[in-house]
FIKE-788009 format. One record per residue (C-alpha): residue number from 1; x, y, z negated; residue in three letters. Coordinates in nm, 2 decimals, m for minus. Layout:
num;u;v;w;residuo
NUM;X;Y;Z;Ala
...
***
This chain:
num;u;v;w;residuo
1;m2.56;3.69;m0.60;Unk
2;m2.90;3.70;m0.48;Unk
3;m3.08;3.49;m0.18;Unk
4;m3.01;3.82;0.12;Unk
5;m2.65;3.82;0.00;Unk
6;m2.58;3.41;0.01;Unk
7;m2.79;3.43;0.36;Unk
8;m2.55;3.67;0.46;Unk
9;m2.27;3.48;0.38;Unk
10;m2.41;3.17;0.57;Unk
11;m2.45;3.37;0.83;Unk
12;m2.08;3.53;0.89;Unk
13;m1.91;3.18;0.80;Unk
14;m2.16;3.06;1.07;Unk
15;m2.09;3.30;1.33;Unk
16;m1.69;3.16;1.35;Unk
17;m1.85;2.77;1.44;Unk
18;m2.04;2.94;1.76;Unk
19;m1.93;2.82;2.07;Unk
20;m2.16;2.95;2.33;Unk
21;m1.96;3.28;2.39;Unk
22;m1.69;3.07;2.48;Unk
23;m1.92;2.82;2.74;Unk
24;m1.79;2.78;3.12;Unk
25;m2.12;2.77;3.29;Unk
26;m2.25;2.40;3.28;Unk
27;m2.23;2.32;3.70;Unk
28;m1.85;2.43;3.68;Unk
29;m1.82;2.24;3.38;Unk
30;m1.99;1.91;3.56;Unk
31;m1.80;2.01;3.86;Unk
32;m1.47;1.99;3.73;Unk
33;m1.53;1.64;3.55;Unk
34;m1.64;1.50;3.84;Unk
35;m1.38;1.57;4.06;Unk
36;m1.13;1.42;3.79;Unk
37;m1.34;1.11;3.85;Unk
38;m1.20;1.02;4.18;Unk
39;m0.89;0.78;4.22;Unk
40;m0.76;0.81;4.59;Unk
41;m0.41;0.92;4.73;Unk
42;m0.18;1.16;4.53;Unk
43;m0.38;1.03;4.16;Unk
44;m0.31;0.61;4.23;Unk
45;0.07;0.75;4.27;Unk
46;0.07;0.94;3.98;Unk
47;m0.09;0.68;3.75;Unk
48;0.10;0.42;3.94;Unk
49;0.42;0.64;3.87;Unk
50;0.28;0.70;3.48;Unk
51;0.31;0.35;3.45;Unk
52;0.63;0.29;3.54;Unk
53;0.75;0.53;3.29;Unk
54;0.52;0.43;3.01;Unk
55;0.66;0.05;3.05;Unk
56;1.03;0.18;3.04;Unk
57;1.01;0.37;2.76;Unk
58;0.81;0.08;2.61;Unk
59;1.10;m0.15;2.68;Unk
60;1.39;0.11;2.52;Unk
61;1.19;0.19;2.25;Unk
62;1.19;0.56;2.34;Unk
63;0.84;0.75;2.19;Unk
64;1.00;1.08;2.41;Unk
65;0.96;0.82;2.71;Unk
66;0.63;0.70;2.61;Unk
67;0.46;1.07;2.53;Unk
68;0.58;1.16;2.87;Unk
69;0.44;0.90;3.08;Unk
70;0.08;0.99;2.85;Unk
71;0.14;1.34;2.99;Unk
72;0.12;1.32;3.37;Unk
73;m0.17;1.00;3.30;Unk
74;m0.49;1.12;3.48;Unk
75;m0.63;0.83;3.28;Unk
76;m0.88;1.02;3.10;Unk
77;m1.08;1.15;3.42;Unk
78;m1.33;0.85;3.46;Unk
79;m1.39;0.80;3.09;Unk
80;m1.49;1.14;2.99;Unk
81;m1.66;1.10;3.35;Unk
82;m1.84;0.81;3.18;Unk
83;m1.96;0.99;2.89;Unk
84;m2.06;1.26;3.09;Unk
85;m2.31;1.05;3.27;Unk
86;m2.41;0.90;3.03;Unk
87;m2.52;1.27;2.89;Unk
88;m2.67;1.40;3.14;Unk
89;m2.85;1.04;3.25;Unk
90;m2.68;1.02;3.61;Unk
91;m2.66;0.66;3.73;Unk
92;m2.47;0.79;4.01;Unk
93;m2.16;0.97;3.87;Unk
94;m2.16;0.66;3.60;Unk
95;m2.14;0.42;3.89;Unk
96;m1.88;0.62;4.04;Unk
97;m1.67;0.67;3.75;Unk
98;m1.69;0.31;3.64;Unk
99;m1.56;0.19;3.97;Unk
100;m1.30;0.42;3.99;Unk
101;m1.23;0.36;3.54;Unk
102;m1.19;m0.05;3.67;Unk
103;m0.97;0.02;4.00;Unk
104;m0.74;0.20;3.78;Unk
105;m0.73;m0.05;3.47;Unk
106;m0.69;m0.31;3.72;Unk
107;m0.38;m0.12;3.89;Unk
108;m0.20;0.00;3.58;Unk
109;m0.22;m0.38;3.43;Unk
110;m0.05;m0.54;3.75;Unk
111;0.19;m0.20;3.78;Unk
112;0.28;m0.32;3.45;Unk
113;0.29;m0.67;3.51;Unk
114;0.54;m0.62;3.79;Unk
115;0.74;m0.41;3.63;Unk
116;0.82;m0.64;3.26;Unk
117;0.86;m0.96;3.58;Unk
118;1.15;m0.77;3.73;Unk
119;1.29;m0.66;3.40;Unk
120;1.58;m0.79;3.24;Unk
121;1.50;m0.64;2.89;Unk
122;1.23;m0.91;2.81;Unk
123;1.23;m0.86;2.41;Unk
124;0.90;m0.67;2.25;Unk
125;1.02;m0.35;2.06;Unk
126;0.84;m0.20;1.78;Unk
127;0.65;0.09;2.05;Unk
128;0.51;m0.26;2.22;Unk
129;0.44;m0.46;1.91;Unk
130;0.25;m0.11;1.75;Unk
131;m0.03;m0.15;2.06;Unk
132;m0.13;m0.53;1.96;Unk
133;m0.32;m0.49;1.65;Unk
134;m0.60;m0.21;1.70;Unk
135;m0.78;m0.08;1.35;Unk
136;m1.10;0.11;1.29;Unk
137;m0.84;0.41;1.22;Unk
138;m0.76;0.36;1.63;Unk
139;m1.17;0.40;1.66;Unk
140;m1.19;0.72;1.44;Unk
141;m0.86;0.88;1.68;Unk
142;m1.04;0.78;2.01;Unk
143;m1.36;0.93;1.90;Unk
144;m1.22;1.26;1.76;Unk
145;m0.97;1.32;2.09;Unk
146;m1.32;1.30;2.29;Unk
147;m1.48;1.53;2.07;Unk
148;m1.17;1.77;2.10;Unk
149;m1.14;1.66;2.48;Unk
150;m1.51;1.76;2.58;Unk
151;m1.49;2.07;2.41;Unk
152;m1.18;2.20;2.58;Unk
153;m1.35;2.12;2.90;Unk
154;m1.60;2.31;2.84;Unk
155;m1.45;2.57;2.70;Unk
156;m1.22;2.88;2.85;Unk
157;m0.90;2.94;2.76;Unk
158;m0.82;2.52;2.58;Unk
159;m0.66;2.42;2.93;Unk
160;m0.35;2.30;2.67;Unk
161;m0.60;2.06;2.43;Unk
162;m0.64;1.78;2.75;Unk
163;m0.26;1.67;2.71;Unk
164;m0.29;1.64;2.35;Unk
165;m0.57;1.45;2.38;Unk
166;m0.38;1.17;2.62;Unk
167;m0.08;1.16;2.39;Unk
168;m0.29;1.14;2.06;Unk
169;m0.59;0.87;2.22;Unk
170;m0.26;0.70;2.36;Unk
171;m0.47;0.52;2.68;Unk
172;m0.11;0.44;2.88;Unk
173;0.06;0.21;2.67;Unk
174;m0.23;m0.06;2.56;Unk
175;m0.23;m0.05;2.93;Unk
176;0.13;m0.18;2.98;Unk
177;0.11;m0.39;2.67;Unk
178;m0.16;m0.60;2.86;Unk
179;0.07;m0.60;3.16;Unk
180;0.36;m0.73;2.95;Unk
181;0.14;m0.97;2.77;Unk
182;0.07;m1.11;3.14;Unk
183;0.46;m1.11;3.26;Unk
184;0.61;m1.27;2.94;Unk
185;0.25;m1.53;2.85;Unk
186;0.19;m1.38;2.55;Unk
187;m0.22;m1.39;2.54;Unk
188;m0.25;m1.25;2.22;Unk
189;m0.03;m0.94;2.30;Unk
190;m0.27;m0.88;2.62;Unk
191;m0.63;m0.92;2.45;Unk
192;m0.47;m0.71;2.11;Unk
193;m0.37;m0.41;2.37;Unk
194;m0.64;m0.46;2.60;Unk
195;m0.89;m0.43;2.32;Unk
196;m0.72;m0.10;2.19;Unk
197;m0.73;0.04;2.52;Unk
198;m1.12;m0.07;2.53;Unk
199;m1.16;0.11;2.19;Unk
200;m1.01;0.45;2.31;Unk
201;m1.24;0.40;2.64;Unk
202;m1.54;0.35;2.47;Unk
203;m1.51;0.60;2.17;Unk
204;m1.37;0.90;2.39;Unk
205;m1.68;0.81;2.65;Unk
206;m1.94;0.81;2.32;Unk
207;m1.79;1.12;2.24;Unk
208;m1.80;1.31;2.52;Unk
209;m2.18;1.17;2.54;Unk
210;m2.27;1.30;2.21;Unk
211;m2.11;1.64;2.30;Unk
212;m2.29;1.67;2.60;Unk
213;m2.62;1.62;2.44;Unk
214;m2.55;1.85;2.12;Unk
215;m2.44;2.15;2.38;Unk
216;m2.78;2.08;2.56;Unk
217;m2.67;2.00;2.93;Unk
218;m2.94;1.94;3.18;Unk
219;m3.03;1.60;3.17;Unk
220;m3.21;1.42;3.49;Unk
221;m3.49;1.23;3.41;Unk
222;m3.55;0.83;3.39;Unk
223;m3.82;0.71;3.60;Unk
224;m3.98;0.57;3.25;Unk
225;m3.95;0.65;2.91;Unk
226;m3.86;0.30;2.85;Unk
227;m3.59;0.29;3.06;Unk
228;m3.42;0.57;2.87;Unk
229;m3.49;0.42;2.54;Unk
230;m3.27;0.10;2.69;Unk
231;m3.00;0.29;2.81;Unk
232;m3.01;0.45;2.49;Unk
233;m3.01;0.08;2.31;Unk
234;m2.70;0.00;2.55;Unk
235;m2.46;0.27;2.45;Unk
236;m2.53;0.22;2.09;Unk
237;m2.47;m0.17;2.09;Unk
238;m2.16;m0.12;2.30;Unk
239;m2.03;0.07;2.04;Unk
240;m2.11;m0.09;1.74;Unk
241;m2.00;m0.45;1.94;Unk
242;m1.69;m0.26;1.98;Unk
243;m1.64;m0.16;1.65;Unk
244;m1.70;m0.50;1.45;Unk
245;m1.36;m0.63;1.51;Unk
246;m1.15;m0.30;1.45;Unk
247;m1.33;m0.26;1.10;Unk
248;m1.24;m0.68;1.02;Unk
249;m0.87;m0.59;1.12;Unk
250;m0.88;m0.26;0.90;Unk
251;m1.06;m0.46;0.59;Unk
252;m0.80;m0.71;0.59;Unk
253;m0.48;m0.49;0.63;Unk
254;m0.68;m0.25;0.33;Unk
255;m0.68;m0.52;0.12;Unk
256;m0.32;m0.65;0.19;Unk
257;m0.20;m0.28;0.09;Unk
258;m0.40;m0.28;m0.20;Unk
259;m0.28;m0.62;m0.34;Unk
260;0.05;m0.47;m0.24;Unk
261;0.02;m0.19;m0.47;Unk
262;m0.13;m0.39;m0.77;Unk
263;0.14;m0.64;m0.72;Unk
264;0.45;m0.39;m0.76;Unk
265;0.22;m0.21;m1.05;Unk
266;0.20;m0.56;m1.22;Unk
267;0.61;m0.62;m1.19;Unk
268;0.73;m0.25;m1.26;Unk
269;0.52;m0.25;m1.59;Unk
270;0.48;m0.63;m1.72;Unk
271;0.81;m0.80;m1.60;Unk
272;1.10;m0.50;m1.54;Unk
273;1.31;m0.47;m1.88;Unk
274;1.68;m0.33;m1.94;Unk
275;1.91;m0.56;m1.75;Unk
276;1.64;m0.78;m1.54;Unk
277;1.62;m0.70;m1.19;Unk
278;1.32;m0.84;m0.96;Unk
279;1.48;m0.92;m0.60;Unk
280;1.16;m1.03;m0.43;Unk
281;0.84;m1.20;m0.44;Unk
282;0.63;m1.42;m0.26;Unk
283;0.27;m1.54;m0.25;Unk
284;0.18;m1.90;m0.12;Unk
285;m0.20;m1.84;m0.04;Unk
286;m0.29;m2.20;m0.05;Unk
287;m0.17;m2.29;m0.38;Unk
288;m0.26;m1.95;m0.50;Unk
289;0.10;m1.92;m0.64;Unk
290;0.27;m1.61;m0.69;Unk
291;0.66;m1.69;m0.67;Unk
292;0.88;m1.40;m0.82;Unk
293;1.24;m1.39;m0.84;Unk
294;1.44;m1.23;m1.10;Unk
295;1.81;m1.23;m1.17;Unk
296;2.03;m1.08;m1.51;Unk
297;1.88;m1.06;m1.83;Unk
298;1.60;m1.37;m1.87;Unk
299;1.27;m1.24;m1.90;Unk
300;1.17;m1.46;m2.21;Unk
301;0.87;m1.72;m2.25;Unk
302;0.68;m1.45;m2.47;Unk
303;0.68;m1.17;m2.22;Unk
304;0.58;m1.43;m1.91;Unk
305;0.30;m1.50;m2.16;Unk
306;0.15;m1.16;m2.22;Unk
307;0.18;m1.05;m1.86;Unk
308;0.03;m1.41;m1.73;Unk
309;m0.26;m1.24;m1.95;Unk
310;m0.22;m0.91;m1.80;Unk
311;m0.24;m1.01;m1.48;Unk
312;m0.63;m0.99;m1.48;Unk
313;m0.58;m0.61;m1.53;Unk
314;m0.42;m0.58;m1.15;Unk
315;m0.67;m0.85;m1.02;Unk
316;m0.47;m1.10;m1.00;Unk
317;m0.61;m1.33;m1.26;Unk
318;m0.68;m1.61;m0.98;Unk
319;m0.26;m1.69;m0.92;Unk
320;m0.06;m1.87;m1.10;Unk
321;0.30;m1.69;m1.25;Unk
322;0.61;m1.83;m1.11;Unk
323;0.93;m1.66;m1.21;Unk
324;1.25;m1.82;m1.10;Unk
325;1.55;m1.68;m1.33;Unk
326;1.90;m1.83;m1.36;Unk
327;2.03;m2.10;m1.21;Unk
328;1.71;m2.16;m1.04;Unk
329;1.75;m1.77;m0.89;Unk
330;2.12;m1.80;m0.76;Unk
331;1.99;m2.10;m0.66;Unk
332;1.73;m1.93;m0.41;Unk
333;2.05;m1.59;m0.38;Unk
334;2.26;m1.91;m0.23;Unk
335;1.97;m2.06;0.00;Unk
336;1.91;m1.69;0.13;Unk
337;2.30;m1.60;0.19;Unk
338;2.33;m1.94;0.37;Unk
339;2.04;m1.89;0.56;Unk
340;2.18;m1.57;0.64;Unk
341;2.53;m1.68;0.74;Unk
342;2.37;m2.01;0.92;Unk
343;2.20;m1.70;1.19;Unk
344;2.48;m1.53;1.26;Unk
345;2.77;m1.86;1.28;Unk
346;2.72;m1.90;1.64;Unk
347;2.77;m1.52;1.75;Unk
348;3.08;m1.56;1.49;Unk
349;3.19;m1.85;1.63;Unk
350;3.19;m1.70;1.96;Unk
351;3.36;m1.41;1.87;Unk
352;3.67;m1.61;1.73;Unk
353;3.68;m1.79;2.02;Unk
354;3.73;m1.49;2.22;Unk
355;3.98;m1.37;1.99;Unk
356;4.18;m1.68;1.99;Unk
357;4.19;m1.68;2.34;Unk
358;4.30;m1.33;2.39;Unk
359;4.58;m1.45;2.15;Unk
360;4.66;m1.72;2.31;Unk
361;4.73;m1.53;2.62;Unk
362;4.92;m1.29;2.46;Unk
363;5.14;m1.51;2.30;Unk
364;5.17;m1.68;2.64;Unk
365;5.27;m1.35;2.80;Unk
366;5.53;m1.24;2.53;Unk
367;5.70;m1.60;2.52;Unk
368;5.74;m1.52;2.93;Unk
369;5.90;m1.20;2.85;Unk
370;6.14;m1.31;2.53;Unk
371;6.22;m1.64;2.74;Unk
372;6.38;m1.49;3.08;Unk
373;6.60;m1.24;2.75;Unk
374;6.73;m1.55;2.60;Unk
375;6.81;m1.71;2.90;Unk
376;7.00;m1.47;3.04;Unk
377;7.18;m1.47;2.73;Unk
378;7.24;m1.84;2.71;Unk
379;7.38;m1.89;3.03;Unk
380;7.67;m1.66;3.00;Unk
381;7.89;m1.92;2.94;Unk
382;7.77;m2.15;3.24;Unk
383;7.75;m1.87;3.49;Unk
384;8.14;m1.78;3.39;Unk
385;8.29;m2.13;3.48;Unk
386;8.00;m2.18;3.79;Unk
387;8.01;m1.82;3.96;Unk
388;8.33;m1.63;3.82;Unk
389;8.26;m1.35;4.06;Unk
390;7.94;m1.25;3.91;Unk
391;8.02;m1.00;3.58;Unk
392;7.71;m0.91;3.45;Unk
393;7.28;m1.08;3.50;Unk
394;6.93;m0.93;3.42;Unk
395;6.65;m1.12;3.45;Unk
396;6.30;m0.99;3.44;Unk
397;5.96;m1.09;3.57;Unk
398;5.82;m0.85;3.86;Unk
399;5.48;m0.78;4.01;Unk
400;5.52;m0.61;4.35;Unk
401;5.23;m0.44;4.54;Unk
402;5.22;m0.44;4.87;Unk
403;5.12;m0.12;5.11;Unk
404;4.96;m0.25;5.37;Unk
405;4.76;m0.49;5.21;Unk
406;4.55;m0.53;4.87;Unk
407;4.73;m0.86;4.79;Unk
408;5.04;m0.82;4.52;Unk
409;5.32;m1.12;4.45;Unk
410;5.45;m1.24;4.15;Unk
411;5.84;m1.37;4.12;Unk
412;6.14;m1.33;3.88;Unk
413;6.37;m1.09;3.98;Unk
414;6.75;m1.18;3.90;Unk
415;6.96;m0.87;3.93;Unk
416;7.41;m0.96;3.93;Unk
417;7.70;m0.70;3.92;Unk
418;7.98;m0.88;4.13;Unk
419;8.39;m0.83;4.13;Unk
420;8.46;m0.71;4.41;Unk
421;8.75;m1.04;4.47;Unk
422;8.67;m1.27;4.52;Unk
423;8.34;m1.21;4.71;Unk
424;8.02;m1.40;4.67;Unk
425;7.98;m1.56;4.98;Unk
426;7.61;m1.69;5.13;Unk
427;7.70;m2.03;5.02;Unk
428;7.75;m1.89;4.63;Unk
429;7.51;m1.67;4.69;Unk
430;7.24;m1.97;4.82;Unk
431;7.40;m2.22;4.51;Unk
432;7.31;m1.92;4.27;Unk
433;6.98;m1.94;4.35;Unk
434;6.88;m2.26;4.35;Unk
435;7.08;m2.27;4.00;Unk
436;6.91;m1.97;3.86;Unk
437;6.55;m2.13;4.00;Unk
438;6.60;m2.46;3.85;Unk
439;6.72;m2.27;3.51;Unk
440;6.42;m2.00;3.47;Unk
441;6.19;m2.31;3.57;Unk
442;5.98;m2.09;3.78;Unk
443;5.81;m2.06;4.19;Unk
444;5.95;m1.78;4.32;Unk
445;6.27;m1.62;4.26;Unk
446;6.45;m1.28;4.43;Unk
447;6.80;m1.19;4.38;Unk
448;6.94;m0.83;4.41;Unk
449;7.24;m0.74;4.42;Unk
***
């Protein structure tokens, strides 16, 4: 292939990156940004509202939740209002859109902070805890939404890429992380989410800057070249002063995974042999000891020897092997299963004691029932010398329910089959009562005859 045809080939694959066929015109472009700036009326309720829902689904752990309440967010209208500014060097929309960016950061945090007060779901879930620790990874996302956000905007026809942007830059929930930081005391939980929510800000803003200048907008001029040069200066610092501790939380969590890997490398092929299984390890950092626990076949003095030796292949030559095997490991398998059985005695405990209870109470409710059977039973042959007349008694206990009232009343009711001669008279009848009262040992007692 000769120079005209590799030109040509530039040139086609070229063509499909053009976006100036698809450019709004730049003052409806600036137009629109700037009237997403504004925070007044129907905006503070719908961010107030997005709020709300973003902190529910926070506290019931539901991402459906969450992504919703990003949706209907107008969030991202002062920060890429920011970074337009910032573009086209005009102090006036950037003080506008930073006021307006700090009234509604200041609003969402104490929306939050209301909210996770009142609540009576106080526990962090894993959709809260995930907002604490930002990583240069969270930098890289904020910075490529903007880029994608910015482009949209000024774009036709990419009205649908703004709400992907919100749910992928994720600028709601840092918010009501902070908030429930503040409610619960947890400081750590605030400045971890308020930072990530301080990355996305930044990086969307930078991006949305760095768009504006490579599509050439119109750019107002400083009063000195000097002063442009600062402002210049200023953007750049923020961003690397942002950045700094992202990329020590990234290094740190990069190297964890990595001694991660090298550690299961170094057990799967140095210590794992027919009838050995590894149940866990540990590393105590200050002793640089690396505790592993093993349990079946014993892996034997020689083998610990050679992969001690190894272990400077999976750099790991600065710890010190530990392997606890037989007695020593059921010893740590009994320590773990008690420690495990010690955290769940007291729901146990609880639970028997409302089993025992109910059975208690049943028991007491079917000795009731069995009681008034016998006794009817054994005093057949005293009711045939005392009351003659009376052939036959039931006894049974009887909850009556009034109609014109709520109240019911609890008695025994002592139903008789009489001859008709002699006849029980009110005397027998009274002298039956008290007799069958005193007998069934209870409060009330109705007889039906």
């Amino acid at each position: 292939m000769n120079n005209e045809t590799y030109l040509k080939l530039w040139q086609d694959v070229r063509a499909h990156f053009i976006i100036k066929q698809d450019m709004k015109e730049e003052q409806q472009i600036i137009s629109e940004i700037t009237q997403g700036v504004s925070f007044k009326g129907a905006n503070l309720w719908v961010l107030i509202f997005a709020i709300f829902t973003a902190s529910l689904g926070l506290n019931v752990n539901s991402t459906a939740v969450i992504i919703g309440a990003m949706l209907i967010s107008p969030l991202m209208g002062p920060i890429i209002g920011m970074g337009l500014a910032m573009g086209i060097n005009d102090i006036e929309l950037l003080r506008r859109a930073a006021k307006n960016f700090g009234v509604a950061t200041l609003i969402s945090v104490l929306t939050a902070m209301v909210y996770f007060t009142l609540t009576p779901l106080g526990e962090a879930q894993s959709e809260l805890l995930a907002r604490t620790m930002p990583t240069i990874y969270d930098v890289l996302i904020a910075t490529f939404g903007g880029a994608a956000g910015i482009l949209a905007l000024c774009t036709r026809g990419n009205a649908n890429v703004i709400p992907g942007v919100a749910i992928a830059t994720a600028l709601m929930p840092p918010l009501c992380t902070a908030g429930y930081g503040l409610a619960t005391g947890h400081i750590l939980y605030f400045l971890g989410a308020f930072y990530l929510f301080f990355i996305n800000t930044v990086f969307i803003s930078l991006a949305t800057y760095a768009g504006v200048r490579l599509m050439h907008f119109h750019r107002k001029e400083f009063q000195t070249p000097g002063l442009e040069r600062k402002a210049k200066r200023l953007v750049m610092g923020i961003a690397v002063v942002t950045m700094i501790p992202a990329v020590v939380m990234t290094i740190g969590i990069v190297r964890r995974s990595l001694f991660d890997n090298q550690l299961s490398r170094f057990m799967k092929t140095e210590l794992e042999q027919p009838g050995t299984q590894i149940i866990s390890n540990s590393v105590d950092e200050e002793k640089k000891m690396l505790h592993i626990v093993a349990v079946g076949r014993e892996i034997s003095d020689s083998t610990q020897r050679v992969a001690t030796k190894n272990m400077q292949h999976y750099h790991l030559d600065n710890y010190t092997l530990n392997i606890i095997q037989g007695e020593k490991s059921d010893s740590v398998l009994l320590n773990s299963k008690l420690s495990q059985l010690h955290s769940t005695r007291d729901a146990d405990h609880q639970k028997l004691m409302e089993i025992s209870s109910q059975l208690s109470e049943t028991k007491n409710r079917l000795e009731n029932y069995t009681r008034l059977e016998q006794l009817a039973t054994e005093t057949r042959e005293e009711m045939k010398s005392l009351f003659p007349q009376v052939r036959t008694l039931s006894l049974a206990r009887v909850s009556e329910a009034h109609r014109d009232t709520t109240a019911t009343s609890q008695f025994v009711a002592a139903i008789i089959s009489t001859d008709p001669k002699p006849q029980l008279t009110a005397a027998d009848r009274k002298r039956l009562h008290d007799w069958l009262k005193a007998r069934t040992k209870v409060d009330s007692l109705v007889i039906y005859e």
